[in-house]
C-alpha positions as CSV (number, residue, x, y, z in Angstrom):
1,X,-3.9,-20.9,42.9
2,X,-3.8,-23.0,45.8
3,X,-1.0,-21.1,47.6
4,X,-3.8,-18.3,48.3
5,X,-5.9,-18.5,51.6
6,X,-9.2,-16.1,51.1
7,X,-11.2,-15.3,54.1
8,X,-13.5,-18.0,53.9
9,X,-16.5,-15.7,54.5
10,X,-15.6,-14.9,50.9
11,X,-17.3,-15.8,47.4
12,X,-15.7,-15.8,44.4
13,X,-17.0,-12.3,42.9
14,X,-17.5,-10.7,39.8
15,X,-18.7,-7.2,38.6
16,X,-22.5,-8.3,39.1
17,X,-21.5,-8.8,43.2
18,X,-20.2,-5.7,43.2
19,X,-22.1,-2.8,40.9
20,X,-25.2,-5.4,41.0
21,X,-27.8,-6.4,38.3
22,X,-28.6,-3.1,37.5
23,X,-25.8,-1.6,37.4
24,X,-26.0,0.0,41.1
25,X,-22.6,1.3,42.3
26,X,-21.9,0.4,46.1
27,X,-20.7,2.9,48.2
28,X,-17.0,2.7,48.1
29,X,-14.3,4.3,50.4
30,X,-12.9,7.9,49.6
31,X,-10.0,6.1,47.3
32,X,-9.7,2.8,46.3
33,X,-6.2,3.1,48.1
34,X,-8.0,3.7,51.2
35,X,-9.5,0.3,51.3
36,X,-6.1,-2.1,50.5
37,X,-3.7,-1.7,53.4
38,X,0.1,-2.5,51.9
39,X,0.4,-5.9,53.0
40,X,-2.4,-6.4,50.3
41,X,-0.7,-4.8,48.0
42,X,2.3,-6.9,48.5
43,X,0.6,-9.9,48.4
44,X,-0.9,-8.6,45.0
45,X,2.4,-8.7,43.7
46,X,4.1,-11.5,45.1
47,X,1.4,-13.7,43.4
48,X,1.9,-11.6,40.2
49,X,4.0,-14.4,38.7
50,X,1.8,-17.0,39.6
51,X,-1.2,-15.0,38.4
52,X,0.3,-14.0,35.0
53,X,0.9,-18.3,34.4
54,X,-2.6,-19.2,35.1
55,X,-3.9,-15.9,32.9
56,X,-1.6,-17.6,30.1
57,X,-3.4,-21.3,30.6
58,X,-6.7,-19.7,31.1
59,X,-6.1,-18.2,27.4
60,X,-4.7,-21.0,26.0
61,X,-7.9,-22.4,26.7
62,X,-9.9,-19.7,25.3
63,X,-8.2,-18.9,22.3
64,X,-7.6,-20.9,19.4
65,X,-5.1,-18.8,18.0
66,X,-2.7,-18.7,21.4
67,X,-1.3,-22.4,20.8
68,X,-0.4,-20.8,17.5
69,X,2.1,-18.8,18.8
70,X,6.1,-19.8,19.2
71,X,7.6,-20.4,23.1
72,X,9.5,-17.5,22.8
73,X,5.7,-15.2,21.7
74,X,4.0,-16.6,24.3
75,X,7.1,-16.0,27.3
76,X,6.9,-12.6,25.6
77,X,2.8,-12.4,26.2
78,X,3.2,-13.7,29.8
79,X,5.6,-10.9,30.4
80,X,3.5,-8.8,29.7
81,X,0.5,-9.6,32.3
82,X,2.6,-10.6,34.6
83,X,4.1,-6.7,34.6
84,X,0.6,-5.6,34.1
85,X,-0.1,-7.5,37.3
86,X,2.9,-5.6,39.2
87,X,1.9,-2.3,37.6
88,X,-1.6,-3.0,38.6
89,X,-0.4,-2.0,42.5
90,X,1.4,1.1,41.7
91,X,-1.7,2.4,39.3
92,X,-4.3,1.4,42.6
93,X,-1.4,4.2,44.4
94,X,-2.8,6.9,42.1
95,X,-5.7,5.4,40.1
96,X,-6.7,9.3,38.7
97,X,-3.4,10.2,38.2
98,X,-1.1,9.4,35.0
99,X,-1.6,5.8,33.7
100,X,2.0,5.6,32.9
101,X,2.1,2.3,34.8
102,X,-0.2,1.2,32.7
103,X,1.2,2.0,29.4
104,X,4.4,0.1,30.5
105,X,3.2,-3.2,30.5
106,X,2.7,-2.8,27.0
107,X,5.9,-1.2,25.6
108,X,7.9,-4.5,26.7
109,X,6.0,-5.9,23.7
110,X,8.6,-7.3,21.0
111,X,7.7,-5.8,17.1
112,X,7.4,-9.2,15.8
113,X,4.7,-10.2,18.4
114,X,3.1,-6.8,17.9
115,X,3.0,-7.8,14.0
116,X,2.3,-11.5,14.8
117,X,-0.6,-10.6,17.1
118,X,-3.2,-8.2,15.9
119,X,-5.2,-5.2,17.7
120,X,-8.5,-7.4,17.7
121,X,-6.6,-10.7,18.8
122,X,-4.9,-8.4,21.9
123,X,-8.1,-6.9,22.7
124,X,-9.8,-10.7,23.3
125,X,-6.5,-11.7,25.6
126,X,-6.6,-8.5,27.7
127,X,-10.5,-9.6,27.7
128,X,-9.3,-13.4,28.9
129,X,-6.9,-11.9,31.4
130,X,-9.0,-9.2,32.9
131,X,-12.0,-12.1,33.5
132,X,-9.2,-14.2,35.6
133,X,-7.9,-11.4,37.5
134,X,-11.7,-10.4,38.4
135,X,-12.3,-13.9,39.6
136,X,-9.1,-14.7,41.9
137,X,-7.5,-11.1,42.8
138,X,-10.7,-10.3,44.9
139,X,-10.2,-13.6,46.8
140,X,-6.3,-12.0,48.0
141,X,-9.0,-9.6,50.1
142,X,-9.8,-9.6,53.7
143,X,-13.1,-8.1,54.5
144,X,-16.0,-6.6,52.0
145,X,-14.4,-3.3,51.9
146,X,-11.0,-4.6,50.1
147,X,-13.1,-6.7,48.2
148,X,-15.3,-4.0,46.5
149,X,-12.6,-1.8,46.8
150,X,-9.8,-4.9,44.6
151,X,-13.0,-6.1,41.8
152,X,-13.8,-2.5,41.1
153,X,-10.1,-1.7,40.5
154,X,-9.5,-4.3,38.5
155,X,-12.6,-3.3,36.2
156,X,-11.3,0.2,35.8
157,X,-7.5,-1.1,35.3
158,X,-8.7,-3.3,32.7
159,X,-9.8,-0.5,31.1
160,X,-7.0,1.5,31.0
161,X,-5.2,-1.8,29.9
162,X,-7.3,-2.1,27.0
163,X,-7.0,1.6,26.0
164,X,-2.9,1.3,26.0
165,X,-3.0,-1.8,24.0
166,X,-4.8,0.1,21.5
167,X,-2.3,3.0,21.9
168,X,0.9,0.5,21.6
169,X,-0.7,-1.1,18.1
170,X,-2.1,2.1,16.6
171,X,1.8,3.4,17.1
172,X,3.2,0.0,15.9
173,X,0.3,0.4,12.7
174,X,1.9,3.8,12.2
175,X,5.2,2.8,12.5
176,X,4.7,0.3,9.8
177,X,3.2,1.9,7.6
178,X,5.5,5.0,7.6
179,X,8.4,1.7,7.1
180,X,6.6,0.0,4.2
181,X,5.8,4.0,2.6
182,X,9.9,4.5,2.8
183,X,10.2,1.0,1.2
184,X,7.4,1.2,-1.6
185,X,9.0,4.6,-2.5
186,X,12.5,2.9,-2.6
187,X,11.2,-0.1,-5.1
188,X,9.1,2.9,-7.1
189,X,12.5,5.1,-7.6
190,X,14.9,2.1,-8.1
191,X,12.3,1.1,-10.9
192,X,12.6,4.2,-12.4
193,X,16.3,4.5,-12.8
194,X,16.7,0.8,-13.9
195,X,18.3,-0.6,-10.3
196,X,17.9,-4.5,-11.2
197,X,19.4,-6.0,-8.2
198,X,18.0,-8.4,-5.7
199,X,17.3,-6.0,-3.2
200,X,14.4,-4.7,-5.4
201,X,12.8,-7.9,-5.4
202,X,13.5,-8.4,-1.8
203,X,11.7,-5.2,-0.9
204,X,8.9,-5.9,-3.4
205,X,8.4,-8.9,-1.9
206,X,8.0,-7.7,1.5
207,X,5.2,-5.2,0.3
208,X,3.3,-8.1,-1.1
209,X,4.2,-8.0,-4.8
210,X,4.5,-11.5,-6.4
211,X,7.6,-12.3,-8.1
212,X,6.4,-13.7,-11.4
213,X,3.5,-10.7,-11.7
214,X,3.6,-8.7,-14.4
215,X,4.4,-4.6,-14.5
216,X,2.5,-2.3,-16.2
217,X,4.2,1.9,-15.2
218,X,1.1,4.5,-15.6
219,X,2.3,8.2,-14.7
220,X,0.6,11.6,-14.1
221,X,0.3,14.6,-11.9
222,X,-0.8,14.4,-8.1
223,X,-4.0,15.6,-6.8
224,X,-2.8,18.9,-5.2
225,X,-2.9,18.7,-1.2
226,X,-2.9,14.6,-1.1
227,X,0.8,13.3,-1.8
228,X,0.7,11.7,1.5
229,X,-2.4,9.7,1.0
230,X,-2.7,9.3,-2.4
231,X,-0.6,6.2,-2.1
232,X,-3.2,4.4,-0.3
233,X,-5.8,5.1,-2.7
234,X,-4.2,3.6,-5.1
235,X,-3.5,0.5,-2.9
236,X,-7.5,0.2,-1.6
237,X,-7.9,0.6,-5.5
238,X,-5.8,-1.8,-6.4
239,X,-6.9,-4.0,-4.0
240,X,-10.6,-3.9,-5.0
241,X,-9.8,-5.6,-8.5
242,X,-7.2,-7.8,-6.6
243,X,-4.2,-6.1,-8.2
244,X,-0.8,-5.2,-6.8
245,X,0.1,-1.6,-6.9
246,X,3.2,0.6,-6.3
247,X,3.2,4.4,-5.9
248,X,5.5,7.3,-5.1
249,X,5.2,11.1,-6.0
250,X,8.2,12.3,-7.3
251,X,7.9,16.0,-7.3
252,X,4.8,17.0,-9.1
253,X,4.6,13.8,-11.2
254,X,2.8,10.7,-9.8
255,X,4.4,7.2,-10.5
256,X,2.0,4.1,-10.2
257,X,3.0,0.3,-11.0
258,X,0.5,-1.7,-11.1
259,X,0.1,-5.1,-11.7
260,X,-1.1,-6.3,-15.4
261,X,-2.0,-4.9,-17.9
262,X,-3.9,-1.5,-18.1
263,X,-6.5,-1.5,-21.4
264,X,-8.7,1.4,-21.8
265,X,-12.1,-0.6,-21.3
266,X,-10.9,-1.8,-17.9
267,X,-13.3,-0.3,-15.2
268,X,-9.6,-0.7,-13.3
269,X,-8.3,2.1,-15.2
270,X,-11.5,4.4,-15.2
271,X,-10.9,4.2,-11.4
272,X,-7.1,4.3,-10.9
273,X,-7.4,7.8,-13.0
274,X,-9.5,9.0,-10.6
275,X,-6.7,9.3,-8.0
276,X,-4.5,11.4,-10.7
277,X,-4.9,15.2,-10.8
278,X,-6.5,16.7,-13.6
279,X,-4.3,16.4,-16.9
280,X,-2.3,13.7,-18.9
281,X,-1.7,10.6,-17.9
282,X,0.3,8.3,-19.7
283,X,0.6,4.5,-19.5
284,X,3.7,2.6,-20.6
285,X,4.0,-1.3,-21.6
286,X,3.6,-3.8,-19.7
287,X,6.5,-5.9,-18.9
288,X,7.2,-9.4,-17.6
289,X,8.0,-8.9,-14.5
290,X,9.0,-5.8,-12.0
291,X,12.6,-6.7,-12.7
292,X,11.8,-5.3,-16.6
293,X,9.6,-2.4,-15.6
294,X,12.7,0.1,-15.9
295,X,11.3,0.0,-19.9
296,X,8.3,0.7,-18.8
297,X,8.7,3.6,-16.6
298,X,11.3,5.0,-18.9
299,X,8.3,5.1,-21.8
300,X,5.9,6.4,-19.4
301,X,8.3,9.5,-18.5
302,X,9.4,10.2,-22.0
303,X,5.7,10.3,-22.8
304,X,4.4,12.4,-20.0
305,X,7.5,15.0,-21.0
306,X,6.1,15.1,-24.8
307,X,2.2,15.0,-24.6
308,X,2.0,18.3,-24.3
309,X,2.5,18.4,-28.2
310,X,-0.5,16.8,-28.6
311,X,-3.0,19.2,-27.5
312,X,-6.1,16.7,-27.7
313,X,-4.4,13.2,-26.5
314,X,-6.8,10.6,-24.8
315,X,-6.3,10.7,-21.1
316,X,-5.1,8.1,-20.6
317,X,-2.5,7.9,-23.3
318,X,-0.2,4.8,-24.2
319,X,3.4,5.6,-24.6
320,X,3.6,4.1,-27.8
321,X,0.9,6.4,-29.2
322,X,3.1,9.4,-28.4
323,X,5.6,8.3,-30.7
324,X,6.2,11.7,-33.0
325,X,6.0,13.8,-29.8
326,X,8.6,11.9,-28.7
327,X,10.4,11.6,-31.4
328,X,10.2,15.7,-32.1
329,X,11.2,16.3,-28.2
330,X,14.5,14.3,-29.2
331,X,13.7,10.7,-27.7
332,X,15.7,8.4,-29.8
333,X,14.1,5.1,-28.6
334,X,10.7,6.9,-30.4
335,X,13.1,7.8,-33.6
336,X,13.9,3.8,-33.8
337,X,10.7,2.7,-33.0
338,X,9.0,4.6,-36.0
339,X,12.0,3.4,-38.2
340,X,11.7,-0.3,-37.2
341,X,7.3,0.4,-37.5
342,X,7.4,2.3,-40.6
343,X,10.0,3.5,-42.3
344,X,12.3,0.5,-42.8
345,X,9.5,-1.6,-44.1
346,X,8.2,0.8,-46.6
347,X,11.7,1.4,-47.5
348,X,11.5,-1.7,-49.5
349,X,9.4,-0.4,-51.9
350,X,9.6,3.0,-52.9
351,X,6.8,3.3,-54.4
352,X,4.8,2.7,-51.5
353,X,7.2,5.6,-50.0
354,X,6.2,8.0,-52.8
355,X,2.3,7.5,-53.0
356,X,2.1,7.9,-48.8
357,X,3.9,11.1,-49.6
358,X,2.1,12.1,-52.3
359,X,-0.8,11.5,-50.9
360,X,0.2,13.5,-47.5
361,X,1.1,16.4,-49.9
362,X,-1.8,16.3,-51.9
363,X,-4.0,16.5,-48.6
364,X,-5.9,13.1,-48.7
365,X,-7.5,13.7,-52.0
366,X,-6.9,10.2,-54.0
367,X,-7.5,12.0,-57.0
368,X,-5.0,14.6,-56.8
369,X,-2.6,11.9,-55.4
370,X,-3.3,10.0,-58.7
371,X,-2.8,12.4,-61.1
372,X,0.5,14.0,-59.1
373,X,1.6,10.0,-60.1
374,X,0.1,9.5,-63.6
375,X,-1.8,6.1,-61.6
376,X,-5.1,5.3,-61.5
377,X,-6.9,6.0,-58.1
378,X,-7.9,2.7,-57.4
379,X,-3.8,2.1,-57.6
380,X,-3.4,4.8,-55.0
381,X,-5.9,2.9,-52.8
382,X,-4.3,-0.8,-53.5
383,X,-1.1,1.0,-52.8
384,X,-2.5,2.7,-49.4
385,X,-4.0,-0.5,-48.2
386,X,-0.2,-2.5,-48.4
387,X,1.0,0.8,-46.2
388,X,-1.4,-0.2,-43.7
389,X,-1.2,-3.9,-43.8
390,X,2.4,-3.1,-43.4
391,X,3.0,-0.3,-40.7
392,X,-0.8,-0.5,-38.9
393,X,-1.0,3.0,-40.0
394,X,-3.9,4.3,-42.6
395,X,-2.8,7.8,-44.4
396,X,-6.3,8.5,-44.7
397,X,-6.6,9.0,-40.7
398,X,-5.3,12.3,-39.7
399,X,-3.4,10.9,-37.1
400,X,-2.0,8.3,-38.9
401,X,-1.1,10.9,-41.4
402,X,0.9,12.6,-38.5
403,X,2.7,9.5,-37.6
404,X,3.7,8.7,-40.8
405,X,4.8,12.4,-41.9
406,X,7.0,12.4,-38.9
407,X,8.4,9.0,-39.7
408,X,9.2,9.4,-42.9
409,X,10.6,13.4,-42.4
410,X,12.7,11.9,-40.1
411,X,14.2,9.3,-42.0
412,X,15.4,11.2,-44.8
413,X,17.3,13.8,-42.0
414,X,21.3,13.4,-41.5
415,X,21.4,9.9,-39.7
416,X,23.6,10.9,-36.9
417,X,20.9,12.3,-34.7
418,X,23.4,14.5,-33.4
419,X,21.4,15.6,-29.7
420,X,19.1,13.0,-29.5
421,X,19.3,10.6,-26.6
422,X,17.6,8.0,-25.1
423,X,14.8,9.3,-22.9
424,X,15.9,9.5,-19.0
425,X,13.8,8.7,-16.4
């Protein structure tokens, strides 16, 4: 700063010198203008340059983080004061007026510094900058009248600078976050209809989803009024048991991924429900990876389309709980899973086929069951215990009993399953 002469009557001043201790405002001119003749003015500018280098050393020295930053981030930074300098002179034309001048400096900022740099971080650099223009644009004055009439100015121009830096992020925050809502919804729908290309990855990736994590689809109805934001609460949910989590409303259903695995003791789960509307919710398996959560999301539809035929269904329920709803809505994956569960192993011994159905038949009553089979009852409950160490399924549970009345109805129907089809998505 050795190229400017100050009066040499003149102190380096700060706000103190001017408002005083106590805060004391000293009389100043009509309008700031009034006070700073245009050579001033011009000489404000024609150090702008050299100002806007020793604001960017100044912060250097300040700010950890500003060595951080690539040449190119930091030309793009002294850009910016250095036009906040220049724009300083045509805001002190019309200081009341619009602050449009103002603004400008800041909408020369490039994205990638905007997402580089954050709103705090800006704030403490406008802070840095704003000190060194207090301390050396006064000296540019000639007399105490420009020199109240330049600190107090730059005071009230710092302001403003602050309060369009904070206009310029809050747009950029917007901005990104309407981007990464079009994205999430893009990864959420190419899930759904089984798009396995890199470019799901890719966008995953980029909304913070770890490659190798696994996928776990859970789907439901929307709260009414909140499709907008309900993504986010599942996110700051998420985020609180340091999970991953995808969502998009399609329509009136709600699709969530999450990451791992959702069990029904999981104080995870008891919250993530509570940003589903009212009604089923169904969870499908979890898969290896997001790449494989197409089987996921396909159980988890077919599910949420056929719980309605179970009246009093947990909430949540898994998909593969739902398996005879399923199956009766026409979902052929849910007709081969109960044949490859139940119906193919028992079909190895027909007896254990006949005493489950006469058993089902007989309504639970071992006794009747036995006689219906000239067997003891003790041999119905041998024979009953094989069923469940083979299928997982006990007749004497009445939804058990379901499942394996279904199962086994099914299996002796025409095998062409002439309108059944794999469940869409």
């Amino acid at each position: 700063m050795s190229d400017v002469e100050p009066d040499p009557r003149l102190k380096t001043t700060r706000a103190t010198d001017v408002f005083g201790d106590r805060g004391a405002h000293v009389p100043a001119p009509a309008t700031v203008y009034d006070a700073l003749p245009e050579t001033l003015l011009r000489r404000v500018k024609q150090y702008s340059g050299r100002l806007a280098t020793e604001a960017i050393h100044s912060m250097s020295e300040q700010l950890p983080y500003f060595s951080d930053l690539d040449a190119a981030q930091r030309a793009s930074v002294q850009l910016v004061v250095q036009t906040a300098v220049v724009n300083f002179v045509e805001w002190i034309q019309d200081p009341e007026g619009n602050v449009k001048f103002t603004v400008q400096a800041f909408q020369v900022v490039p994205q990638d510094l905007a997402r580089r740099i954050s709103l705090l971080q800006t704030v403490e650099m406008v802070r840095v900058a704003m000190e060194f223009f207090e301390k050396w644009l006064p000296l540019l004055a000639r007399n105490d009248a420009q020199l109240r009439a330049l600190t107090e100015s730059v005071l009230r121009y710092g302001r403003e600078i602050g309060f369009a830096a904070a206009a310029i992020y809050a747009s950029a925050a917007e901005s990104r976050g309407a981007w990464d809502s079009r994205m999430e919804a893009l990864v959420v729908d190419a899930v759904v209809r089984g798009d396995e290309g890199p470019q799901l990855l890719s966008r995953a990736a980029a909304l913070n989803w770890a490659t190798d994590a696994t996928a776990t689809v859970i789907v439901g109805s929307p709260p009414p009024e909140q499709n907008v934001s309900v993504a986010l609460s599942i996110h700051n949910t998420a985020k609180q048991y340091d999970r991953a989590a995808l969502s998009v409303v399609q329509g009136s259903t709600l699709v969530a991924i999450v990451e791992g695995p959702l069990r029904m003791t999981d104080r995870f789960l008891a919250d993530l429900l509570d940003q589903f509307a009212d009604g089923p919710v169904v969870i499908g398996p979890t898969m290896p990876n997001l790449a494989a959560a197409h089987a996921s999301a396909v159980e988890a539809m077919a599910g949420m389309r056929a719980v309605a035929g179970w009246p009093n269904a947990p909430r949540p329920t898994y998909s593969g709980d739902l398996l005879p709803e399923r199956a009766l809505n026409g979902d052929l994956s849910a007709i081969e899973t109960m044949a490859e569960t139940i119906t193919d192993p028992l079909s190895k011994s027909e007896t254990l086929v006949n005493t489950v159905e006469a058993y089902l038949d007989s309504g639970g009553q071992v006794e009747t069951c036995a006689r219906e089979l000239y067997i003891h009852p003790n041999t119905v409950r041998y024979r009953l215990k094989k069923v469940i160490d083979i299928t997982g399924r006990d007749a004497s549970n009445p939804r058990d009993a379901f499942v394996l009345r279904v199962a086994l109805t099914i299996s002796r129907l025409p095998q062409n399953h002439q309108g059944m089809t794999h469940p869409a998505p």
